[in-house]
C-alpha positions in Angstrom: -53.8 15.4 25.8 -56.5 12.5 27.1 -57.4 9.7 24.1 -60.6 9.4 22.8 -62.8 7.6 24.7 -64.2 4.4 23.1 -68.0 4.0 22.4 -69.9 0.9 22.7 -73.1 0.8 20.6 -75.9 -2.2 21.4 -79.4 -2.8 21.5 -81.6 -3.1 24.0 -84.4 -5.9 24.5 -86.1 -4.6 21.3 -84.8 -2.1 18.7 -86.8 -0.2 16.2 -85.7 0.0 12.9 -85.1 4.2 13.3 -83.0 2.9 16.5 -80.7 0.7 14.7 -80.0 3.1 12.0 -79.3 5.8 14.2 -76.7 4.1 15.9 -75.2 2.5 13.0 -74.1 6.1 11.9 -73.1 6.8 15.3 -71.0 4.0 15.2 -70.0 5.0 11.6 -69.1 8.7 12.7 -67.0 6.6 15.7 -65.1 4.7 13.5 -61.8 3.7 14.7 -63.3 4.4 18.2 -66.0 2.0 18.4 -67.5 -1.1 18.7 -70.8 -2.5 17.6 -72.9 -5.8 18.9 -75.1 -6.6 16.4 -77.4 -8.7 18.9 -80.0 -7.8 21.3 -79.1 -7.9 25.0 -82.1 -8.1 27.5 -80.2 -7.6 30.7 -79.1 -4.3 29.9 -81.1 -1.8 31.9 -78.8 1.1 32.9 -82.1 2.5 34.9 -83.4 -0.3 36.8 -82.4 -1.8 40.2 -83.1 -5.5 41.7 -83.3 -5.4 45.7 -83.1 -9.2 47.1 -85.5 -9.5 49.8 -85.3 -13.3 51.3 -85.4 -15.6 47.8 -87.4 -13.0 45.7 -86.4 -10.7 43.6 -88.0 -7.4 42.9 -87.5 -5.1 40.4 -87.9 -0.8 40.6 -87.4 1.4 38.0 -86.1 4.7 38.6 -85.3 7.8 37.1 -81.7 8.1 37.8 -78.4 5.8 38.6 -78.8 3.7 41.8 -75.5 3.2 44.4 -76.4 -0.4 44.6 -76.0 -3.1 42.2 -78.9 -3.4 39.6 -79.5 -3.9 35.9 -76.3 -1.9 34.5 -74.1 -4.7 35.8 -74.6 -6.5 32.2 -73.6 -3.4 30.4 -70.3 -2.6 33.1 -69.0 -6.4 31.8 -69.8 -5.8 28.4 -68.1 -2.5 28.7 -64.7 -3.5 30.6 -64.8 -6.4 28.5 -64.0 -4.2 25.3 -62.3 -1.2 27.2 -64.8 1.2 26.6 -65.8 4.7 28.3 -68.8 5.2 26.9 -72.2 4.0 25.3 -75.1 4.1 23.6 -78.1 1.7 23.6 -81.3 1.8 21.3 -84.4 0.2 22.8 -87.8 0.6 22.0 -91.5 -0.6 23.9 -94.6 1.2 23.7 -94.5 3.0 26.5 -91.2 4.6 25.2 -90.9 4.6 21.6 -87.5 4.8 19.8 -85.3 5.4 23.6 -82.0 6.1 23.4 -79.7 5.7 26.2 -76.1 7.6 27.1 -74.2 7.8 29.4 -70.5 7.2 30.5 -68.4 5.0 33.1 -65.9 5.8 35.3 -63.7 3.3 37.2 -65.4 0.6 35.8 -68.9 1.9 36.6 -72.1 3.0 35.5 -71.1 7.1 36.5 -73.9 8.7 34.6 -76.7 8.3 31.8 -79.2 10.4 29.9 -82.6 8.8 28.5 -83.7 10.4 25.2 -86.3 10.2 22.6 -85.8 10.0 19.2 -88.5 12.1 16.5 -87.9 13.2 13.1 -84.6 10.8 12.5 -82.4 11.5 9.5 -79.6 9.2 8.8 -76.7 10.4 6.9 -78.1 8.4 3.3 -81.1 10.6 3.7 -78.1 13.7 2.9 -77.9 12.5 -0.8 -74.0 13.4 -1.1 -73.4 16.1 1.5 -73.7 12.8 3.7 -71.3 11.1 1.6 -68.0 13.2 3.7 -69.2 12.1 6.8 -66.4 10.4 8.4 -63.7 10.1 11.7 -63.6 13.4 14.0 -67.4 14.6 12.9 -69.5 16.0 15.2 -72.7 14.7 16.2 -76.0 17.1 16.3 -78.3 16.4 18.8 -81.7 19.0 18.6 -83.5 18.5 21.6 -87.1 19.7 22.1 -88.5 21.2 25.3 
């Protein structure tokens, strides 16, 4: 039987207020398997790469997980750094409103990560007390819309 994996919950550059109470119940659902930073971190971008050409430095965003090193080498540190397997990350611009960010790492590394929008947030308080049992070894439920 594998452990848990541990879950490491930060903002982004900016984090809506929806954003930071969604992942403070993920983090509450996580309990003995988690750790929050409270602070905002700017050079976390799982999704974006830096190519050196010469002395500048250019910046392309993509839509999936480069092979070279980029911006997710912030969140690998931060990650080893506290032995965790997984993460979550709340950002928010207006171009994407309320983003959250998952994904997993492996060796070390940035494996995978999944880019999703948040609508129609409940947090567990919003339950009255059927949200009161929520506690360790609760499942999370994700609706997405197509």
């Amino acid at each position: 039987v594998e452990d848990a994996k541990r879950l490491l919950v930060l903002y982004g550059n900016k984090a809506s207020q929806v954003l930071k109470d969604l992942l403070c119940d993920l983090h509450k659902l996580k309990a003995m398997e988690s750790v929050k930073f409270t602070r905002r971190n700017e050079e976390c971008r799982p999704f974006e790469v830096r190519v050196q050409a010469g002395s500048c430095v250019f910046s392309l965003r993509f839509n999936f997980i480069p092979l070279h090193v980029g911006g997710e080498q912030r969140l690998e540190f931060y990650a080893n750094k506290v032995g965790c397997g997984l993460f979550a990350m709340g950002s928010h611009t207006k171009k994407r409103p309320h983003n959250l960010v998952l994904g997993r790492f492996f060796d070390g590394h940035l494996y995978d990560a999944l880019e999703l929008g948040v609508e129609g947030y409940k947090s567990i308080q919003a339950f009255g007390n059927a949200g009161t049992g929520a506690g360790l070894g609760n499942k999370v439920r994700v609706h997405a819309c197509v």
